[in-house]
Biopython code that builds the backbone (N, CA, C, O; Angstrom):
import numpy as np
from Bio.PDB.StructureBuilder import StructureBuilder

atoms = [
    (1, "UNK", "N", (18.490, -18.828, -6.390)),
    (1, "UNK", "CA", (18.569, -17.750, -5.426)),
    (1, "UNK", "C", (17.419, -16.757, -5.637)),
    (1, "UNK", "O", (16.837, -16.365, -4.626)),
    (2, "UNK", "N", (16.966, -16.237, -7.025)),
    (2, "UNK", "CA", (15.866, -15.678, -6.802)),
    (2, "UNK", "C", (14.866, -15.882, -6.788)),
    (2, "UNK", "O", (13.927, -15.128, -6.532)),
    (3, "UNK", "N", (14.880, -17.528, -7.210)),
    (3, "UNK", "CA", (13.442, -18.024, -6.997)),
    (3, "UNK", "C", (12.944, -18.068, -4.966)),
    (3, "UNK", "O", (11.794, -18.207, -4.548)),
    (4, "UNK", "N", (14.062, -17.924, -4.194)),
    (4, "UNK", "CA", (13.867, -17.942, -3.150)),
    (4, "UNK", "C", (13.555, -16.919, -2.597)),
    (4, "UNK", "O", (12.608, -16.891, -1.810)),
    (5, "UNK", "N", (14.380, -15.716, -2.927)),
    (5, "UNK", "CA", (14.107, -14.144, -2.603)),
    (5, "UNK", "C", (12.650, -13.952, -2.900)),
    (5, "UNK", "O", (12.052, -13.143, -2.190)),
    (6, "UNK", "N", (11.914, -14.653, -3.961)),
    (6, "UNK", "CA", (10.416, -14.535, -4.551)),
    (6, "UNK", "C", (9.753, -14.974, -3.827)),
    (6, "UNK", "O", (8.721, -14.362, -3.549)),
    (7, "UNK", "N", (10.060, -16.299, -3.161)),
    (7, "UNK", "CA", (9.277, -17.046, -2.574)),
    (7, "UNK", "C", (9.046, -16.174, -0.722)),
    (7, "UNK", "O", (7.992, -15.936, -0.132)),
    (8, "UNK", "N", (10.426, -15.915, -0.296)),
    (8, "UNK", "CA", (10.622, -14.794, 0.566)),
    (8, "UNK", "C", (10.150, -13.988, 0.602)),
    (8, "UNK", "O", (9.760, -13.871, 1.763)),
    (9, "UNK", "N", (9.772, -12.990, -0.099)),
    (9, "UNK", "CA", (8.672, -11.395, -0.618)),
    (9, "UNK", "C", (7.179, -11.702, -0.368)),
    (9, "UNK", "O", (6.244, -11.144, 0.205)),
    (10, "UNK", "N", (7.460, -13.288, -1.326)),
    (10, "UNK", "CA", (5.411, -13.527, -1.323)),
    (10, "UNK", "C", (4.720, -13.621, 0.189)),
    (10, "UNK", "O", (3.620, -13.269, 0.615)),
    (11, "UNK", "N", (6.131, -14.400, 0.941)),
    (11, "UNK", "CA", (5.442, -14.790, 2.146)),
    (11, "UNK", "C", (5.476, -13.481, 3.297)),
    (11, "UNK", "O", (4.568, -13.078, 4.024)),
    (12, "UNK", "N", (6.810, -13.023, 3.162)),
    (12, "UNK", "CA", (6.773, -12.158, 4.013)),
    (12, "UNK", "C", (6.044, -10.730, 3.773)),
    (12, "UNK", "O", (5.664, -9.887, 4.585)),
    (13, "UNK", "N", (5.987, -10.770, 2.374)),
    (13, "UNK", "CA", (5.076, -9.304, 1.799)),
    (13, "UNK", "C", (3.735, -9.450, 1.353)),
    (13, "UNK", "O", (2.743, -9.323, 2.070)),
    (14, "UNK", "N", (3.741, -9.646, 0.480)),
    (14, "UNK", "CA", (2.424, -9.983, -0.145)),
    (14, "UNK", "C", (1.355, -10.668, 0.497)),
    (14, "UNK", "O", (0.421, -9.963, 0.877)),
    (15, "UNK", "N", (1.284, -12.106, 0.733)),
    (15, "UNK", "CA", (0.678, -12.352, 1.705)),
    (15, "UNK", "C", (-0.242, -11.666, 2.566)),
    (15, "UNK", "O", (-1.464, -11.658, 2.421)),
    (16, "UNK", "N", (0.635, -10.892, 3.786)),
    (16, "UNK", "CA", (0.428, -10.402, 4.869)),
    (16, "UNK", "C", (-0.437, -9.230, 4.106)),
    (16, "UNK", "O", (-1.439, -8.740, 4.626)),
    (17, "UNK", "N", (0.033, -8.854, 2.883)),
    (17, "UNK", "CA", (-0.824, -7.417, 2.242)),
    (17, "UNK", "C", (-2.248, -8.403, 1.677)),
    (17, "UNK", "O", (-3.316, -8.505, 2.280)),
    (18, "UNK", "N", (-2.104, -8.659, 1.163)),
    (18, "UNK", "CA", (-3.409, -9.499, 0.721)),
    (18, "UNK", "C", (-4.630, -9.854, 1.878)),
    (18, "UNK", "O", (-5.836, -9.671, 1.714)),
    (19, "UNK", "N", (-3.906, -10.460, 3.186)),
    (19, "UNK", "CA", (-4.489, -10.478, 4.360)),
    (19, "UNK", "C", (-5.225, -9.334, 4.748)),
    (19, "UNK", "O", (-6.366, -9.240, 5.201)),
    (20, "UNK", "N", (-4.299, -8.414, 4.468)),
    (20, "UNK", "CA", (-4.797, -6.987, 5.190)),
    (20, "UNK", "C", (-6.218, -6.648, 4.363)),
    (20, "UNK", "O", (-7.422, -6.658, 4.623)),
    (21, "UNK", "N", (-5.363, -6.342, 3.215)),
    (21, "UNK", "CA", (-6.620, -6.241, 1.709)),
    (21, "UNK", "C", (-8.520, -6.659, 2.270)),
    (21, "UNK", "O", (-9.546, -5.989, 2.389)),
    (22, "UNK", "N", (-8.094, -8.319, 2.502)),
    (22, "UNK", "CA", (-9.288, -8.527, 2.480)),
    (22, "UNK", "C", (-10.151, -8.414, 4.270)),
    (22, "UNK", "O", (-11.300, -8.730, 4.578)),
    (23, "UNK", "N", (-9.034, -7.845, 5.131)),
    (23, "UNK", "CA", (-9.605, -7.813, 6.368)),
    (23, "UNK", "C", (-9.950, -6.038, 6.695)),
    (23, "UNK", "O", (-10.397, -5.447, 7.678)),
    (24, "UNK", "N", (-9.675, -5.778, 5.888)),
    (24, "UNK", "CA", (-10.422, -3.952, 5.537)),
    (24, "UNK", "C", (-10.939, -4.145, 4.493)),
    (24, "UNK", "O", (-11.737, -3.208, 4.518)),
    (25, "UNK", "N", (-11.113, -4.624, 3.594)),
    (25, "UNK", "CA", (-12.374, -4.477, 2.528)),
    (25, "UNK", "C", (-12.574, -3.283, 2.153)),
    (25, "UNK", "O", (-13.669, -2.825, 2.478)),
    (26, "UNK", "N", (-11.642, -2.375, 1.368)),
    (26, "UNK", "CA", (-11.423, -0.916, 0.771)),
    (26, "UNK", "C", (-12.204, -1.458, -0.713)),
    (26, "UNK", "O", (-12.141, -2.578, -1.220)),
    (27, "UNK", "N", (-12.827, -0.436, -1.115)),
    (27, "UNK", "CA", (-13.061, -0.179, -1.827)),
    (27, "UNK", "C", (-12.342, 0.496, -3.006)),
    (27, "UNK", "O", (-11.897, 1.643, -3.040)),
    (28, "UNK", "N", (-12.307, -0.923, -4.452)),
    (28, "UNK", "CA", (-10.943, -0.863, -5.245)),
    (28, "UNK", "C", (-12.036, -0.842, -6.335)),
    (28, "UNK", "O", (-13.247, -1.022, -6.207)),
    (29, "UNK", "N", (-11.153, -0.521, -7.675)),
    (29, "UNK", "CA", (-11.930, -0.342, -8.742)),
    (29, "UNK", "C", (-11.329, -1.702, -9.244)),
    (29, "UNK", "O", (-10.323, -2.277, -8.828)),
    (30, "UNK", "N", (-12.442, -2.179, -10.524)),
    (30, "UNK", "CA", (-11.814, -3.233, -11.567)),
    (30, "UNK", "C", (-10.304, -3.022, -11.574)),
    (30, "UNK", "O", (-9.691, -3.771, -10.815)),
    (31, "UNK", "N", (-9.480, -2.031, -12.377)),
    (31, "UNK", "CA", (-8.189, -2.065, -12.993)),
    (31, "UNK", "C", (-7.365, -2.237, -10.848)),
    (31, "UNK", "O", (-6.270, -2.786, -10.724)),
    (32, "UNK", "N", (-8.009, -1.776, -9.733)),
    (32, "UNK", "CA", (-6.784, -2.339, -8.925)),
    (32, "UNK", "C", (-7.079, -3.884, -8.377)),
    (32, "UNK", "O", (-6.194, -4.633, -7.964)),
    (33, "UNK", "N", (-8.766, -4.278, -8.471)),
    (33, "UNK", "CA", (-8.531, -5.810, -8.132)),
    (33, "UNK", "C", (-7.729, -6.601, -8.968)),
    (33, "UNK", "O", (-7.310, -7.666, -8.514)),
    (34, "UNK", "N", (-7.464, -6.288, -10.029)),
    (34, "UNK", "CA", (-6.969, -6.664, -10.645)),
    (34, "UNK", "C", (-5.219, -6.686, -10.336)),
    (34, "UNK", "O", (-4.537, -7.702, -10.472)),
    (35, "UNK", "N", (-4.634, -5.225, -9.860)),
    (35, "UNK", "CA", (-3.450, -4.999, -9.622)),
    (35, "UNK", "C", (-3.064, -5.636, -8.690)),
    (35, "UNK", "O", (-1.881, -5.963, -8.592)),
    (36, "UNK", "N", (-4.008, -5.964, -7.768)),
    (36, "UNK", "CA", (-3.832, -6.740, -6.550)),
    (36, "UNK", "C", (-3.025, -7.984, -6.980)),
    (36, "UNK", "O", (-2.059, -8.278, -6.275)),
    (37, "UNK", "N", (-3.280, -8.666, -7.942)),
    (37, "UNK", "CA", (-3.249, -10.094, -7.719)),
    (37, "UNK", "C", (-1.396, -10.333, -8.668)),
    (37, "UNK", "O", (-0.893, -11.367, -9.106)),
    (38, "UNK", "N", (-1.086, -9.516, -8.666)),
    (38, "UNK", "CA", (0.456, -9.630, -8.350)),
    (38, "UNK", "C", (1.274, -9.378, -7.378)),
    (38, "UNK", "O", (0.971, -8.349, -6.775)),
    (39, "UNK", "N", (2.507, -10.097, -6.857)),
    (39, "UNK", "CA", (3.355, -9.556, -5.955)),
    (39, "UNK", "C", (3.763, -8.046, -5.728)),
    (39, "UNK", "O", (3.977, -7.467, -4.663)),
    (40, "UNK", "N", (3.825, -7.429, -7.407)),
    (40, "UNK", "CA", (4.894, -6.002, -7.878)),
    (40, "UNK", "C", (3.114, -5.431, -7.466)),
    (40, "UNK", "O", (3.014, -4.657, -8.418)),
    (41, "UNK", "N", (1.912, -5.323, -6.824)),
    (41, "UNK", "CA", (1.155, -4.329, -7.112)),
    (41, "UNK", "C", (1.376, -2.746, -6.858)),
    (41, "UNK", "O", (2.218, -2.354, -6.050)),
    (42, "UNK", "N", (0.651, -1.964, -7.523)),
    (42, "UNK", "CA", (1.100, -0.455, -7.588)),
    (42, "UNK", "C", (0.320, -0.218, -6.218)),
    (42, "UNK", "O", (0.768, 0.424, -5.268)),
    (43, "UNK", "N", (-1.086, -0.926, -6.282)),
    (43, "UNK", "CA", (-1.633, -0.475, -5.070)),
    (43, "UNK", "C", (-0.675, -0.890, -3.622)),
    (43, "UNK", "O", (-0.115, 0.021, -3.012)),
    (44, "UNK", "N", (-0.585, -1.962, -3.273)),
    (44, "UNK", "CA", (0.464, -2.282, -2.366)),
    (44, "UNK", "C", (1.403, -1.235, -2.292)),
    (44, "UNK", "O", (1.350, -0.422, -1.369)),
    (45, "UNK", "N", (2.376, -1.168, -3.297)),
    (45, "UNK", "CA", (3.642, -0.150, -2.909)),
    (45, "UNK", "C", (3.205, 1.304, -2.976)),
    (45, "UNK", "O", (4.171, 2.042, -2.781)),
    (46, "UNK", "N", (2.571, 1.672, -3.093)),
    (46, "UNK", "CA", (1.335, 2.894, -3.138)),
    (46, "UNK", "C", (0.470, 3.392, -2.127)),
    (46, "UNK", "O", (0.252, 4.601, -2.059)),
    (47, "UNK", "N", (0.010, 2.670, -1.419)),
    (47, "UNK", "CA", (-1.130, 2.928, -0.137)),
    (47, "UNK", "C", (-0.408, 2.904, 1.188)),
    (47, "UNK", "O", (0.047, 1.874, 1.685)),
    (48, "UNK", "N", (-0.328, 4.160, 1.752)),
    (48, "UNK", "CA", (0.307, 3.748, 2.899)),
    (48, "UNK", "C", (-0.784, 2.840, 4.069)),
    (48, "UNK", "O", (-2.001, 2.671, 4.150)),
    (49, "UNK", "N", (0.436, 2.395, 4.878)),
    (49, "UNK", "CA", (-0.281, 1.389, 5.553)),
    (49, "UNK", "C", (0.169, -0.290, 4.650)),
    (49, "UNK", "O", (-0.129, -1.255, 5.353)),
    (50, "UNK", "N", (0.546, -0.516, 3.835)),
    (50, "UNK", "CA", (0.647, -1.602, 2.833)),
    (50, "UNK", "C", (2.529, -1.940, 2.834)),
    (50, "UNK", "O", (3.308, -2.228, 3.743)),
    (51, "UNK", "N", (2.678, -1.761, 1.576)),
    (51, "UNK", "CA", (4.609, -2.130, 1.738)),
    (51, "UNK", "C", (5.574, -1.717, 2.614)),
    (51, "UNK", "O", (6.527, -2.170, 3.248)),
    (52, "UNK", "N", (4.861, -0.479, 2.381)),
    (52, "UNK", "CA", (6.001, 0.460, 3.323)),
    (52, "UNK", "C", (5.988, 0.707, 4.847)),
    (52, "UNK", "O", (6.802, 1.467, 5.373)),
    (53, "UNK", "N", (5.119, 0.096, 5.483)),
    (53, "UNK", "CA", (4.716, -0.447, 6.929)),
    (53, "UNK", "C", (5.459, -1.184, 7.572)),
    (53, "UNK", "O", (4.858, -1.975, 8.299)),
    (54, "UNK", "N", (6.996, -1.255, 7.597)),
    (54, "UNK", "CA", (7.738, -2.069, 8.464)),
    (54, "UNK", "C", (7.521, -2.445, 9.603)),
    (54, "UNK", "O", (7.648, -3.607, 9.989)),
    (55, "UNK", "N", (7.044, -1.165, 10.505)),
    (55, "UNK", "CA", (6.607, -1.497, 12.352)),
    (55, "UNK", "C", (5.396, -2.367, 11.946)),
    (55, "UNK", "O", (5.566, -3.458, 12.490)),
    (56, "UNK", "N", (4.139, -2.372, 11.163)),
    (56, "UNK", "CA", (3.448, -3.353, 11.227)),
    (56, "UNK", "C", (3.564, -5.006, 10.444)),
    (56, "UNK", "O", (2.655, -5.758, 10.092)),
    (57, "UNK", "N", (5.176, -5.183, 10.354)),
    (57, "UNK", "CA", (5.521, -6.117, 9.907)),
    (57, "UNK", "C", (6.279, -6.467, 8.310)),
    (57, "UNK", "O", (7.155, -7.233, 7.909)),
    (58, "UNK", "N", (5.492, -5.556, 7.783)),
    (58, "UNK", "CA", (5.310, -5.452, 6.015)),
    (58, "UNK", "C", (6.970, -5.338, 5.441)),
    (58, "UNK", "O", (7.352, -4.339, 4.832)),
    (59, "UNK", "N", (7.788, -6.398, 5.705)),
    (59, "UNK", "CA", (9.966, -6.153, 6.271)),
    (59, "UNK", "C", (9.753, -7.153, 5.676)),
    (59, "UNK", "O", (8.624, -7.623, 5.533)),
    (60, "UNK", "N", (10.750, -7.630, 5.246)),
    (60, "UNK", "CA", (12.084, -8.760, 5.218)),
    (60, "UNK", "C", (11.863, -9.785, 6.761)),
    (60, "UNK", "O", (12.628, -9.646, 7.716)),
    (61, "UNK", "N", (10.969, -10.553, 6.766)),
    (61, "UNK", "CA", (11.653, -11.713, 8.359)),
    (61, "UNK", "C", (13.022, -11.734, 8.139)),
    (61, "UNK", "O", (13.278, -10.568, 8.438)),
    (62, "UNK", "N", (13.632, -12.019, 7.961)),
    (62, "UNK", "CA", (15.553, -12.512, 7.400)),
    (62, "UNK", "C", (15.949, -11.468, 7.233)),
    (62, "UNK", "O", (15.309, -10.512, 6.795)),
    (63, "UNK", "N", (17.591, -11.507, 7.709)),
    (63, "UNK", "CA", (18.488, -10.270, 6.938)),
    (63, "UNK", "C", (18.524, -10.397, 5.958)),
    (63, "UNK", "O", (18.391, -11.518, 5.468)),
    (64, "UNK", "N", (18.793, -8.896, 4.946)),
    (64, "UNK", "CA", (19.297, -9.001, 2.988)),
    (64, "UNK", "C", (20.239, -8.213, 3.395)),
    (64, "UNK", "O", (20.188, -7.071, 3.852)),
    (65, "UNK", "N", (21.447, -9.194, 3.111)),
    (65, "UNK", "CA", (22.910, -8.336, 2.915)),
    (65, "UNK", "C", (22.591, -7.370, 2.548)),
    (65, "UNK", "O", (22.650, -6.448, 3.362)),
    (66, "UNK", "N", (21.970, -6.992, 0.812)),
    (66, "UNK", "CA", (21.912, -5.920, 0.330)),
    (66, "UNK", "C", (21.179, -4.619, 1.066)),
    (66, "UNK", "O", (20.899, -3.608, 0.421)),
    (67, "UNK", "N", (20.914, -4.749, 2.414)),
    (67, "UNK", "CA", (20.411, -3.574, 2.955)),
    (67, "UNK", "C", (20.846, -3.741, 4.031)),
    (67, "UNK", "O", (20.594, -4.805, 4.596)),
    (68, "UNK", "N", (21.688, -2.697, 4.711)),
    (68, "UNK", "CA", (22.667, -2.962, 5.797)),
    (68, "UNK", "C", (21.301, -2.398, 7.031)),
    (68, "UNK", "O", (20.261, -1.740, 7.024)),
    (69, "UNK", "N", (21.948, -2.978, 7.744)),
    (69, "UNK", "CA", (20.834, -2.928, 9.006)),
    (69, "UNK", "C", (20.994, -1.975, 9.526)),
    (69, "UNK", "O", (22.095, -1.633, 9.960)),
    (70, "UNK", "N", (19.786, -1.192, 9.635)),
    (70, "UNK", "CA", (19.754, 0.786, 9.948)),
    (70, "UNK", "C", (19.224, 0.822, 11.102)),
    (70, "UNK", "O", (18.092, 0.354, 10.976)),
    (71, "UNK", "N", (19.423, 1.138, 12.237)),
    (71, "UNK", "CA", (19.041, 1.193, 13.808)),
    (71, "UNK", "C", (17.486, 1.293, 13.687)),
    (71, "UNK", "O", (16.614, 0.531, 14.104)),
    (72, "UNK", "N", (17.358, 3.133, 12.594)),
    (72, "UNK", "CA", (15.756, 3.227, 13.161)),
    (72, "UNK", "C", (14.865, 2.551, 12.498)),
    (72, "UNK", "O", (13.839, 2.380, 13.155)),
    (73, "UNK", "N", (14.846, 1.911, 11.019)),
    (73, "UNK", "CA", (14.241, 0.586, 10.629)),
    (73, "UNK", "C", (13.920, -0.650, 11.207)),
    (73, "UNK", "O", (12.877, -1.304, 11.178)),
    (74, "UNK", "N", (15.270, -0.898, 11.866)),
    (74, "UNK", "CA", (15.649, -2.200, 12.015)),
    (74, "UNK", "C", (15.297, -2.628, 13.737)),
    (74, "UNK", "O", (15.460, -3.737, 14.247)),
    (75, "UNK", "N", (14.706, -1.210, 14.492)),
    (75, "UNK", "CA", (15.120, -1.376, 16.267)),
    (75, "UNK", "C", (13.942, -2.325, 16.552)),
    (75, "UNK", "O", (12.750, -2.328, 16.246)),
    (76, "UNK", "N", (14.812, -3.186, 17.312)),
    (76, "UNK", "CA", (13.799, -4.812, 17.868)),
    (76, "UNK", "C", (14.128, -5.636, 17.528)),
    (76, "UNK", "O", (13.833, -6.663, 18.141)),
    (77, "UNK", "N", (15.032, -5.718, 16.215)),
    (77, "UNK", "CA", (15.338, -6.644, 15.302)),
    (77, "UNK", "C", (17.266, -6.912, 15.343)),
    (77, "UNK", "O", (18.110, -6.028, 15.193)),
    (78, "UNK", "N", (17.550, -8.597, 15.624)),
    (78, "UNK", "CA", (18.765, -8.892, 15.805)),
    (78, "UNK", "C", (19.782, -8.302, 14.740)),
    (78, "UNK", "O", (19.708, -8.580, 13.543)),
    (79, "UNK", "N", (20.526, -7.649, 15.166)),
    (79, "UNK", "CA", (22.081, -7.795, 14.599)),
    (79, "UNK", "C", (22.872, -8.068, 14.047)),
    (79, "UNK", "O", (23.969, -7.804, 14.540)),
    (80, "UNK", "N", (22.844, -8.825, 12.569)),
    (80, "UNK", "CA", (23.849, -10.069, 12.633)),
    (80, "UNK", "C", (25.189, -9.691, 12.286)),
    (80, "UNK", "O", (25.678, -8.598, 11.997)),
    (81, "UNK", "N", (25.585, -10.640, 12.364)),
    (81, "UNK", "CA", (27.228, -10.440, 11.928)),
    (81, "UNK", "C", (27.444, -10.504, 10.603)),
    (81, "UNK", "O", (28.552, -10.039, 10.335)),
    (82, "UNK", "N", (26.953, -10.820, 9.819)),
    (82, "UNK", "CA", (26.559, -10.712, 8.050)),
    (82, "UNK", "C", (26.502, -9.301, 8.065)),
    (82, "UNK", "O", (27.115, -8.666, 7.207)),
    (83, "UNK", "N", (25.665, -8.590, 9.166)),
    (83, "UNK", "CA", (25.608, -7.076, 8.754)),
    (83, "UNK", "C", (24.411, -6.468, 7.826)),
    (83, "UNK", "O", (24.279, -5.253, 7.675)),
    (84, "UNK", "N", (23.363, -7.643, 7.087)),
    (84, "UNK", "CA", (22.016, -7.475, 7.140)),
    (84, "UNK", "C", (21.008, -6.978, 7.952)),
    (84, "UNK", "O", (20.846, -7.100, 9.167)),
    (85, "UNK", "N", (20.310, -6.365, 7.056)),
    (85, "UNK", "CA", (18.997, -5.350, 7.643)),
    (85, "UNK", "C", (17.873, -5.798, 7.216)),
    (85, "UNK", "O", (17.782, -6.882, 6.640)),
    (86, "UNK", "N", (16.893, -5.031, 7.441)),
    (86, "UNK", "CA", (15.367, -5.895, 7.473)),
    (86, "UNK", "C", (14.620, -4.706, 6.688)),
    (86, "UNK", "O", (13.981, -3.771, 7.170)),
    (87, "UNK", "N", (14.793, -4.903, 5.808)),
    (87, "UNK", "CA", (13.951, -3.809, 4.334)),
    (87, "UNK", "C", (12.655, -4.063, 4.449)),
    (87, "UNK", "O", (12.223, -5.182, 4.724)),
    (88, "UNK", "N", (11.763, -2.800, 4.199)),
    (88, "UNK", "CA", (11.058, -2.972, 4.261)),
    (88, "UNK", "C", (10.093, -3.253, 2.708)),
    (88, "UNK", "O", (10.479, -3.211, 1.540)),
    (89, "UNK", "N", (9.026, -3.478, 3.156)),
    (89, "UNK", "CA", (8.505, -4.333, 1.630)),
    (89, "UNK", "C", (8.811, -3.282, 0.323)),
    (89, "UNK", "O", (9.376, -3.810, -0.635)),
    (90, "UNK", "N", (8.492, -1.885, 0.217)),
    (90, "UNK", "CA", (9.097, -1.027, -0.715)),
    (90, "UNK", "C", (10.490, -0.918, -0.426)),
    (90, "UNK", "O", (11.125, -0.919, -1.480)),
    (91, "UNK", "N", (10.979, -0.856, 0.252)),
    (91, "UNK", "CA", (12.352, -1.270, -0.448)),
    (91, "UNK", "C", (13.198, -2.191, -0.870)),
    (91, "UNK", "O", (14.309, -2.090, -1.388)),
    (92, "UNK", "N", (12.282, -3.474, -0.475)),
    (92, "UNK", "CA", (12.779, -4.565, -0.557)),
    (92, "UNK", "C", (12.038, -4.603, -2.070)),
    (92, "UNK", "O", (12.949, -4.666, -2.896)),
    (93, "UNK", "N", (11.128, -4.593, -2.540)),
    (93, "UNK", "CA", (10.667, -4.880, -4.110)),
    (93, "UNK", "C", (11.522, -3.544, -5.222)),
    (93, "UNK", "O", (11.336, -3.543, -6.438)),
]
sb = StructureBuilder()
sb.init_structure("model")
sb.init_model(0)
sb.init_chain("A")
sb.init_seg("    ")
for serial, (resi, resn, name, xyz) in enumerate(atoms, 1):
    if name == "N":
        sb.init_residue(resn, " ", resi, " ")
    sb.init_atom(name, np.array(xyz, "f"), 0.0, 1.0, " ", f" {name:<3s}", serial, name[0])
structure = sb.get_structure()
């Protein structure tokens, strides 16, 4: 189960941040290219625009029970009857 939740984060979080990373080309020092190249990075959950960017995707695709589905997070996004919400990448890590 958490090897899946991991596998879930990388694709739906990380990834898409990494994408971003290298399609703005910010200017990072040694110690954050470096931070980069984990899932948990400080820069990621740190820079806005990065984890905490739900409207630009940076969520949970799938409901997580563990975060009940909140209207103004979640608006656009189905319902379910599980009662899952769509966290966004800082709150989901």
């Amino acid at each position: 189960m958490l090897a899946q939740e991991v596998a879930d984060f990388t694709n739906d979080c990380y990834a898409r941040a990494r994408a971003k990373l290298f399609m703005t080309q910010p200017n990072l020092s040694k110690d954050q290219l470096n931070d980069v190249n984990w899932i948990g990075s400080r820069f990621f959950l740190q820079t806005p625009g990065y984890y905490d960017d739900g409207f630009s995707g940076f969520r949970s695709h799938t409901p997580r029970t563990k975060w009940p589905y909140d209207t103004t997070r979640d608006a656009g996004l189905p319902q379910t009857t599980g009662g899952g919400g769509f966290p966004t990448c800082t709150q989901w890590w």
